[in-house]
Each structure stands twice: as structure tokens, then as C-alpha cells.
VEXTOR-355286 format. One record per residue (C-alpha): y, x, z. Coordinates in steps of 0.5 Angstrom, whole numbers, padded with zeros to 4 digits. Layout:
! VEXTOR-355286
+-------+-------+-------+
|     v |     u |     w |
+-------+-------+-------+
|     Y |     X |     Z |
...
+-------+-------+-------+
END
This chain:
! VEXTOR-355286
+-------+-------+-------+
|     v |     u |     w |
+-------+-------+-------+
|  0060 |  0002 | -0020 |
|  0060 | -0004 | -0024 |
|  0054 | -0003 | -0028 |
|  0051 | -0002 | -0021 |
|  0052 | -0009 | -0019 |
|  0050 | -0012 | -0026 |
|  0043 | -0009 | -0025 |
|  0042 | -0011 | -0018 |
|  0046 | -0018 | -0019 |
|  0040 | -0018 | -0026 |
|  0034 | -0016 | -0020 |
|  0035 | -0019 | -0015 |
|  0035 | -0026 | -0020 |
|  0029 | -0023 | -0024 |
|  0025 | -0019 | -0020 |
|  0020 | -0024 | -0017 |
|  0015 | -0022 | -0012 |
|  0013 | -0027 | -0006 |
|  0017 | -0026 |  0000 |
|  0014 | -0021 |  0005 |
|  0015 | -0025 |  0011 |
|  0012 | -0022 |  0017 |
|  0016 | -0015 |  0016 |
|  0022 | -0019 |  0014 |
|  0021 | -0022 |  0020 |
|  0019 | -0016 |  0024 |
|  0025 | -0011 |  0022 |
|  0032 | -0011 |  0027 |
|  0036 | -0011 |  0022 |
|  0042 | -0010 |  0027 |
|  0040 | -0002 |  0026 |
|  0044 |  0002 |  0021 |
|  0040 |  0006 |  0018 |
|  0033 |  0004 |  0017 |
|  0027 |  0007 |  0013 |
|  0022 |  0002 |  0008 |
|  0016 |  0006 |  0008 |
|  0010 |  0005 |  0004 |
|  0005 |  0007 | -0001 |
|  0006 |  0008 | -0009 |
|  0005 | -0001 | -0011 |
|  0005 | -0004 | -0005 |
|  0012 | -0007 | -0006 |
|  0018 | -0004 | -0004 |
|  0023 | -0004 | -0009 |
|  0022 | -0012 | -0009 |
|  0023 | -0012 | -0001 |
|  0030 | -0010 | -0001 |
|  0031 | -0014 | -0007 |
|  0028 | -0020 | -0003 |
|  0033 | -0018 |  0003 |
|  0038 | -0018 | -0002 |
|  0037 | -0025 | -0004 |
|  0035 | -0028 |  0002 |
|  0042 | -0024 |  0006 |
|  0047 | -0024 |  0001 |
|  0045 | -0027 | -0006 |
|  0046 | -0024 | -0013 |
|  0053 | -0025 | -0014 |
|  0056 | -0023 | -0007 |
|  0059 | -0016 | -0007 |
|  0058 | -0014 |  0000 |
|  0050 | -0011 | -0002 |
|  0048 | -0007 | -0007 |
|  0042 | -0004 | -0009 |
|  0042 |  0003 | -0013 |
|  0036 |  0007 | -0015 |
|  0037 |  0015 | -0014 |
|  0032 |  0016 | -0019 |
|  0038 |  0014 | -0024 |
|  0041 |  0020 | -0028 |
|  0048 |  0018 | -0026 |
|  0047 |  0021 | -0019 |
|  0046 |  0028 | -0022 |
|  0054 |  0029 | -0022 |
|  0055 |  0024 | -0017 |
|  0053 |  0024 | -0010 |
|  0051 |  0020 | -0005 |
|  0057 |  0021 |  0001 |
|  0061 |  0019 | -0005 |
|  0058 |  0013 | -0008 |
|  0058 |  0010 | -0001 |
|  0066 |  0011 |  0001 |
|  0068 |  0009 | -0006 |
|  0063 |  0003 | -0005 |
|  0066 |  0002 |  0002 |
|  0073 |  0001 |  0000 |
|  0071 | -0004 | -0005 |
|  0069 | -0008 |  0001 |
|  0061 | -0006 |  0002 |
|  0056 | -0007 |  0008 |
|  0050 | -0007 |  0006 |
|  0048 | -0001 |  0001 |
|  0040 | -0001 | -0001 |
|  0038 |  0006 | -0003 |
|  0031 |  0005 | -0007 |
|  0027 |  0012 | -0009 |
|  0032 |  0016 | -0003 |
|  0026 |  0023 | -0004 |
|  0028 |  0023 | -0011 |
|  0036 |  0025 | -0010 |
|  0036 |  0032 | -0007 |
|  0040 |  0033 | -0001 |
|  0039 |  0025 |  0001 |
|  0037 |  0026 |  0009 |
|  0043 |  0032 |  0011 |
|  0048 |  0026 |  0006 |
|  0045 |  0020 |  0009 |
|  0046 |  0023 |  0017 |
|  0054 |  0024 |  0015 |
|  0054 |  0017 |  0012 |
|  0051 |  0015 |  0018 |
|  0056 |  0018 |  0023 |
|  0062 |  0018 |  0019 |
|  0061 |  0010 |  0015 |
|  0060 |  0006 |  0021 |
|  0061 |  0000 |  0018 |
|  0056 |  0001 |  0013 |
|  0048 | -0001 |  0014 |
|  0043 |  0003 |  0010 |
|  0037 |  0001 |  0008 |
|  0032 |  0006 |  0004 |
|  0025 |  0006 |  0002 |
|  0021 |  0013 |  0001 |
|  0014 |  0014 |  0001 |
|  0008 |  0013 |  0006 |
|  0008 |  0022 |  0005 |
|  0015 |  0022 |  0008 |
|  0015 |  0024 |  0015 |
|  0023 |  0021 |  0017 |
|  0022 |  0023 |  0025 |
|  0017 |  0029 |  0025 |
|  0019 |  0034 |  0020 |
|  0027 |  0031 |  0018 |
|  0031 |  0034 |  0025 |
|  0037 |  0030 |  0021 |
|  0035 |  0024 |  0022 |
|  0031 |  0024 |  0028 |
|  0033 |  0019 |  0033 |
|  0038 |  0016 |  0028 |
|  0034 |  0013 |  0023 |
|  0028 |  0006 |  0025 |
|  0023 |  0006 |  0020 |
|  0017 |  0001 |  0019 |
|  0011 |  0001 |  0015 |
|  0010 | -0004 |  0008 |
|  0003 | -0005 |  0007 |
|  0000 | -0009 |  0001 |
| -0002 | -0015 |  0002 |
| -0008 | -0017 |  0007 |
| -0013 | -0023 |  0006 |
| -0009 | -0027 |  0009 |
| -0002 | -0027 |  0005 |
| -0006 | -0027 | -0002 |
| -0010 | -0033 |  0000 |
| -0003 | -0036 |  0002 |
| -0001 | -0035 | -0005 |
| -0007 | -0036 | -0009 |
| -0008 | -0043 | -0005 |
| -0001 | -0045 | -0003 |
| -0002 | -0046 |  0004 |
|  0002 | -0042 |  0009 |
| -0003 | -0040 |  0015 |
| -0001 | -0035 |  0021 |
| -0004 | -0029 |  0023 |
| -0008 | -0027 |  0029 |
| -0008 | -0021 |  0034 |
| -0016 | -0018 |  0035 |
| -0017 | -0020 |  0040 |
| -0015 | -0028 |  0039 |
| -0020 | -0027 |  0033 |
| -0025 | -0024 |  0038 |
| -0024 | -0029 |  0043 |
| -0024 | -0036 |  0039 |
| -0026 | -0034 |  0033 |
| -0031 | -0040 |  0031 |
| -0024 | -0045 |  0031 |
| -0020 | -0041 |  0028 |
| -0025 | -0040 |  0023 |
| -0027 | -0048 |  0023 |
| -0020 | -0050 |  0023 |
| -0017 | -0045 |  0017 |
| -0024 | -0047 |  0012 |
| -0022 | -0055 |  0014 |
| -0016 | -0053 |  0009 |
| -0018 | -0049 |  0004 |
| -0024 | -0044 |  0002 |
| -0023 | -0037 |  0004 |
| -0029 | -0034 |  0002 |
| -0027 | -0037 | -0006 |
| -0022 | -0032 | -0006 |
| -0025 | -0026 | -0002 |
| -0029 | -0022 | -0007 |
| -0022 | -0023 | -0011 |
| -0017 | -0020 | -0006 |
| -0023 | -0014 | -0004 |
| -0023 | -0013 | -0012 |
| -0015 | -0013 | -0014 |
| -0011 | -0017 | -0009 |
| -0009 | -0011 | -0004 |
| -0003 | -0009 | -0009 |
|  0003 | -0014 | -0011 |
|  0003 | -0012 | -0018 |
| -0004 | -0016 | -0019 |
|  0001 | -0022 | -0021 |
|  0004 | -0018 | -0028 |
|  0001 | -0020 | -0033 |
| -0003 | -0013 | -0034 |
| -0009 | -0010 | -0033 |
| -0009 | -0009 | -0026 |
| -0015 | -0003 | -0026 |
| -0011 |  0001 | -0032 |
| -0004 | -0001 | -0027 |
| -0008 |  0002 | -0021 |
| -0010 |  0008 | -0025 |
| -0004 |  0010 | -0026 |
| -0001 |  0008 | -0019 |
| -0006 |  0013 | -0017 |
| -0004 |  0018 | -0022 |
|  0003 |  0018 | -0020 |
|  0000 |  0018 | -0012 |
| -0002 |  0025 | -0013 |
|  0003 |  0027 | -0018 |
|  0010 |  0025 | -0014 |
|  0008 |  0023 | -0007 |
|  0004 |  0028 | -0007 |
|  0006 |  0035 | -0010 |
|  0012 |  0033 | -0012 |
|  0015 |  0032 | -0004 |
|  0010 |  0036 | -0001 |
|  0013 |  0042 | -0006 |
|  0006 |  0044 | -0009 |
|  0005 |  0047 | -0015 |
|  0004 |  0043 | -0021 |
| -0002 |  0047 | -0023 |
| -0006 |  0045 | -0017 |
| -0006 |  0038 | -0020 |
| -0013 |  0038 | -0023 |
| -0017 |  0041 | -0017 |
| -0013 |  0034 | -0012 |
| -0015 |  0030 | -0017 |
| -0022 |  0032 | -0017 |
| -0023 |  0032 | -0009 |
| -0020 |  0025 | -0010 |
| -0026 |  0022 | -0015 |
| -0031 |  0027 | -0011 |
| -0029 |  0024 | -0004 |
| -0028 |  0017 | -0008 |
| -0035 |  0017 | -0011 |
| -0039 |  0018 | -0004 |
| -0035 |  0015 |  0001 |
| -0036 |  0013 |  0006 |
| -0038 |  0020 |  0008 |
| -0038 |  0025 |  0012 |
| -0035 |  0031 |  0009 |
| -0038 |  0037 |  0007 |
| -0032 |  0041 |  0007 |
| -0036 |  0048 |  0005 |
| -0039 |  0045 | -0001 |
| -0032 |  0041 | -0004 |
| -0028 |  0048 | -0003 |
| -0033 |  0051 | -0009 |
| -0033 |  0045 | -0013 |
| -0026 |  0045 | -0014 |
| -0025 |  0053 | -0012 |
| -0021 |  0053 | -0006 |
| -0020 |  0054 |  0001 |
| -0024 |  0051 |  0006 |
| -0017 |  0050 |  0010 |
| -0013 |  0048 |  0003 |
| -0019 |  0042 |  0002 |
| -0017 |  0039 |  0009 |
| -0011 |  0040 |  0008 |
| -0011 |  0036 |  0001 |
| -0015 |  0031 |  0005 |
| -0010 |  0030 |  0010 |
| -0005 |  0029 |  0004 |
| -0010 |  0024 |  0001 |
| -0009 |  0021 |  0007 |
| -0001 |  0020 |  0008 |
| -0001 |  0018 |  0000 |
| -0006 |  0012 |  0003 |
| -0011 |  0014 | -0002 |
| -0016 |  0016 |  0003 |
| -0018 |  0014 |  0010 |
| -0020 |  0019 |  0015 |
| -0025 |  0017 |  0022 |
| -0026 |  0021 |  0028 |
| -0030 |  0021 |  0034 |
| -0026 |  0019 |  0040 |
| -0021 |  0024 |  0043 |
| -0021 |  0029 |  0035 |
| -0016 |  0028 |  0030 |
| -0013 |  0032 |  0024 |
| -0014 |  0039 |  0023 |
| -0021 |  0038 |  0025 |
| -0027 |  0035 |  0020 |
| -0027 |  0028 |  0020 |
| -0034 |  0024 |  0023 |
| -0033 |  0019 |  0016 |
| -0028 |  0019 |  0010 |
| -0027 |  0012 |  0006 |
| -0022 |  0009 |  0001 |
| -0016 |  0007 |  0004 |
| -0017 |  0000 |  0002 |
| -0023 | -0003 | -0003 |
| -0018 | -0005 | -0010 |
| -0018 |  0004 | -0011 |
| -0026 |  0004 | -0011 |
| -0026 |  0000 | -0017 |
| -0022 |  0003 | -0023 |
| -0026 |  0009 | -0021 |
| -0033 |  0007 | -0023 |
| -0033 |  0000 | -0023 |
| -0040 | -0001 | -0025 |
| -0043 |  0003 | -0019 |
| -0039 |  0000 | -0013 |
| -0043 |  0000 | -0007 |
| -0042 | -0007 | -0003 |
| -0043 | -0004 |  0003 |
| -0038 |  0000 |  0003 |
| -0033 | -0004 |  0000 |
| -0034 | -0008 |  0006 |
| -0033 | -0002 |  0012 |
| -0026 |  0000 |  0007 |
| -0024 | -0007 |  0008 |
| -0025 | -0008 |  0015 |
| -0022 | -0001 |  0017 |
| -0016 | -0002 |  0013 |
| -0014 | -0010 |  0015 |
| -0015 | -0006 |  0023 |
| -0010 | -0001 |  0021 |
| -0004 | -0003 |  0022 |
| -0005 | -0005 |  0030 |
| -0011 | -0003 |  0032 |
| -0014 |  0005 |  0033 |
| -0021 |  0006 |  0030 |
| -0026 |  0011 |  0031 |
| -0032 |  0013 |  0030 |
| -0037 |  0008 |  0033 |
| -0043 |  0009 |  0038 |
| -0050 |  0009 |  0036 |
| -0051 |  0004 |  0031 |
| -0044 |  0002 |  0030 |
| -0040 |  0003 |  0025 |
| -0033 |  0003 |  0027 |
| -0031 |  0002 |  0036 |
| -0024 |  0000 |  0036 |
| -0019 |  0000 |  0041 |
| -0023 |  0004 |  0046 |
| -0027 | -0002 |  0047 |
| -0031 | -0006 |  0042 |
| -0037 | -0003 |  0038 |
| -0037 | -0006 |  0030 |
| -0042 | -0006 |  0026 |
| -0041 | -0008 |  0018 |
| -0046 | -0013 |  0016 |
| -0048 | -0016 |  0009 |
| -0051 | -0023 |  0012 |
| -0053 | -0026 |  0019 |
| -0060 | -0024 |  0018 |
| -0060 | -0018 |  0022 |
| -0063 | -0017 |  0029 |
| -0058 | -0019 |  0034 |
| -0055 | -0012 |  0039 |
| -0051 | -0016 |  0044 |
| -0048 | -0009 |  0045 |
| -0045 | -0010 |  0038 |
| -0040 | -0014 |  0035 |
| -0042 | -0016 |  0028 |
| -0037 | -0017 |  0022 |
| -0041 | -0020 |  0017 |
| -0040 | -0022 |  0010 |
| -0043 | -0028 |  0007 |
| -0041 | -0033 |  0012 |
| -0036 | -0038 |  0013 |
| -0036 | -0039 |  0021 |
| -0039 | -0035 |  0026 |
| -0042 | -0035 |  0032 |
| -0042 | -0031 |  0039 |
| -0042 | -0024 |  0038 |
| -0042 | -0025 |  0030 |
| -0036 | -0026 |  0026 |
| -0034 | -0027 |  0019 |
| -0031 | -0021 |  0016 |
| -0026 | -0025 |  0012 |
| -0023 | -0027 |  0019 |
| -0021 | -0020 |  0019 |
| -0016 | -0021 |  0015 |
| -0011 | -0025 |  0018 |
| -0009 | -0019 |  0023 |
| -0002 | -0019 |  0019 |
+-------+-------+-------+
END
């Protein structure tokens, strides 16, 4: 146990990462089992050290973060590491990669019910369903979501301010000031194309080539939080990888499930069923008309944010897409969007009609919200896009 603590006291002093705020603030961390998730890149190993850091510190022994990706939990379980952990004085265990460690929901609930005195805190993967598909942990477990960065938190970090963030509708209803207020500091629109480009995923700060990462995040997306939880058989890897490059290669799109079961020699039902695991692995974007949803053929597909459309043919991104993708994506975590209404891209909430425009120099619908790129400030009914990334 003690070289456990000499690597969580080397990470927590070592492994930086701009402290994710508005989740850390979110979390009641008076819960004792509570469940990080989140797509491959976003982040979540950094967030427990973070917690580490700013609750504990590197050197007090009350917190731990252990990877159960580690080869001494072969021989060792879990129930027993936390007792003997427990007994030498811990509170707050941190359990990073938790799918990798077989048997970890039925051990965690005992953990749960008999340690009480111990809080638990896990990551797991965006793919994972802790409440729905794990009667274990269902109604003991709390869990959020860790998304990548929105515009708002790489333009703080890129520029050195310290902005908040807004609901829709106060962007909707104050929109101009807002944005008035926001380009009196700094100029968003001097990052924009950067964060569409690279700033969704952490890792753009190391000092690697961000397309050759985010390949391989991509990669290991499909090869473990896809068929390795879902228990798929690895020879079906190369028919997952192409649906992924020929969906990416047209979204948004509606999708010719007939067409996509011939091009990868599978099932009409087995091609929505990988979309939908594409989907839950934050790979891709699903839309619907009001009132469907999974199993049935989504109106639209798109990237699940506009970083993934880059690697994949960097010299034929279409711009218009990387706008729809971006603003679908900054909506998401709060937001419900559907397919929208006659000449419309997206309505949210029930509500508001979006269309998804390059510059102002469009015919004004007053039926219509307009997100528009190339622009500072808004008016009335026409609102910068950049804007809709100050949500979270």
C-alpha cells in the first residue's frame, strides 16, 4: 500500500490540469459513492487528483487515488485493499478506471454497505450505465458527467480571465450585453476557431500532436469503452471503425441504415445498435424529431463535438458542419434538441427554432433564432454563436 501513496502523493504534485470549477462545484461531495463519468480524453483522472489536491494535498493519508488498471489487483481485491486502507486511517478512496477491475460494481456495494465510513469516489466511462443496466449500485451510487472543455473554460485559460457562465435563456434574453460586456475584456473570436479546431480535450496542453492524440483516443474509444465494456468480439472492431469514418465523413446526415449494413456487411439492426454505442462512447451525435428516440432511425447524425471532425480528413472539413456540431454539443449538457422546424436546424426545448448561419447576411425569418458565426455582437433575433459556449 505504501507505493500507492508514493504514486498518488507523485500525481497529485505533478499531473496538472486546469481545475475543472463548475463540476467541482456541482458535486455534493457529502455522498459516499459517487461515480465521475465521462468520455476517453475529457479528463477524469486529473479531476480526482484535483479533488486530491484541493481536499487533502499530497501528503495527507486520508485520501488515496489507486488505478485498478494496475496489475497488483490480479491477486488483490478491492473489498480488501479498502478495509486494510480503512484501518490505516483513510476516508477518501479515488478508484480510477473501475470497468477495468472485474467484479467492481457487486465489490464497491459491499464496500458501500459495510465501510461506511468510507467515501468512494470512481471514474468510469461515458459507455457505462451505473443506475440503469447495474441493480448493485442503483439508488446507492450518485453520478455526474465530465464533459471537455467548453469555449468558455478554454477562452479562460487561453486568455487569463475568469468569465461565468450563462443559462440559454439569459443568452437568449440579454445576449447583446452579455456579449458587449464579455469582448470589452477580451476577443473571444481570436480563440474561436482554435477551441472548434483542438480546444474540446484537455490534452491540447501536452506537448504532442494533438490530431495524432485524439486519433488514438479515438481509437482506444472503439477498442475499450466500446467493445471491451459492451463485451463485443474483437474481430467486429474493423466493421465499427468503418461505420465511425463513413458517418463521420458525411455528418451531419441523415442516415441510410440500408446502404451503411452493405458497406460494413452487417445487420440493418446491428448498424443502429453501433451508432447508438458510437453515441454513448461521445463519438457521435444523435437527432431526433420530437417525441422518437432510440431504436428508431435518427432524422440527423453529427460528430459528438467538432475537435473529432479534424483528424479524420483534415483537408475536407465543411465549416458549416463544424458549426451545427458545436453548437449541438455546447447545448447538450442542459438543453434538449430536437430536430427543428421548417428551416431550421435544431429546436431546443420544445421551444426555440435555430438555424446555424456563417455570417448576418441572411434574410431575417422573425420565427427563427439565428446563431451566426463571423460576428462579435448580435442583434435582436441574431445571436453570436461563439456566445453558446459560455453554457457551462
Amino acid at each position: 500500500m505504501e507505493a500507492f501513496f508514493k504514486t498518488h502523493k507523485y500525481l497529485v504534485e505533478h499531473l496538472y490540469s486546469p481545475v475543472r470549477r463548475g463540476l467541482m462545484d456541482e458535486i455534493d461531495w457529502n455522498d459516499r459513492l459517487i461515480g465521475i463519468k465521462g468520455s476517453r480524453g475529457v479528463g477524469k483522472t486529473t479531476f480526482l487528483l484535483d479533488y486530491a489536491r484541493e481536499h487533502f494535498g499530497a501528503d495527507n493519508k486520508e485520501c488515496l487515488y489507486i488505478n485498478l488498471n494496475h496489475f497488483y489487483f490480479t491477486e488483490r481485491t478491492l473489498v480488501d485493499f479498502a478495509s486494510e486502507f480503512r484501518a490505516k486511517g483513510g476516508k477518501v478512496l479515488l478508484i480510477d478506471q473501475v470497468f477495468k477491475y472485474s467484479g467492481w460494481s457487486k465489490e464497491l456495494r459491499y464496500c458501500y454497505d459495510n465501510f461506511t465510513d468510507l467515501k468512494i469516489i470512481f471514474s468510469g466511462s461515458s459507455v457505462m450505465r451505473l443506475k440503469e443496466e447495474n441493480p448493485d449500485l442503483s439508488g446507492k451510487v450518485v453520478s455526474y458527467n465530465l464533459r471537455g472543455f467548453s469555449f468558455r473554460e478554454f477562452f479562460n485559460l487561453m486568455s487569463g480571465n475568469s468569465f461565468p457562465a450563462y443559462t440559454f435563456e439569459e443568452i437568449l434574453a440579454n445576449h447583446q450585453e452579455i456579449a458587449k460586456g464579455i469582448c470589452s475584456v477580451g476577443k473571444p473570436m481570436a480563440y474561436f476557431q482554435d477551441y472548434l479546431h483542438h480546444g474540446f480535450y484537455p490534452f491540447f496542453l501536452e506537448k504532442r500532436n494533438f490530431s495524432e492524440n485524439l486519433l488514438k483516443t479515438m481509437n482506444m474509444m472503439l477498442e475499450v469503452d466500446v467493445l471491451y465494456i459492451k463485451q463485443i468480439e474483437q474481430s467486429y472492431l474493423p466493421k465499427l471503425r468503418k461505420l465511425l469514418y463513413l458517418l463521420a465523413t458525411s455528418a451531419p446526415c441523415t442516415p441510410n441504415v440500408s446502404q451503411l449494413s452493405k458497406d460494413i456487411e452487417t445487420s440493418r439492426a446491428t448498424v443502429m445498435n453501433y451508432i447508438k454505442y458510437l453515441t454513448d462512447a461521445r463519438l457521435m451525435n444523435m437527432l431526433y424529431p420530437v417525441g422518437e428516440s432510440f431504436p428508431k432511425k435518427p432524422s440527423k447524425v453529427y460528430m459528438y463535438n467538432s475537435n473529432l471532425m479534424y483528424p479524420i480528413r483534415p483537408m475536407e472539413v465543411n465549416m458549416q458542419s463544424v458549426r451545427e456540431s458545436f453548437f449541438y454539443n455546447q447545448l447538450l449538457k442542459d438543453n434538449k434538441l430536437n430536430e427543428g422546424g421548417k428551416n431550421a436546424h435544431f429546436l431546443v426545448n420544445g421551444m426555440y427554432n435555430f438555424r446555424i448561419e456563417e455570417n448576418m447576411k441572411v434574410k431575417n425569418n422573425p420565427d427563427l433564432y439565428y446563431a451566426i458565426d463571423k460576428v462579435e455582437v448580435g442583434e435582436d433575433n441574431m445571436i453570436p454563436l461563439w456566445l453558446f459556449g459560455f453554457l457551462y
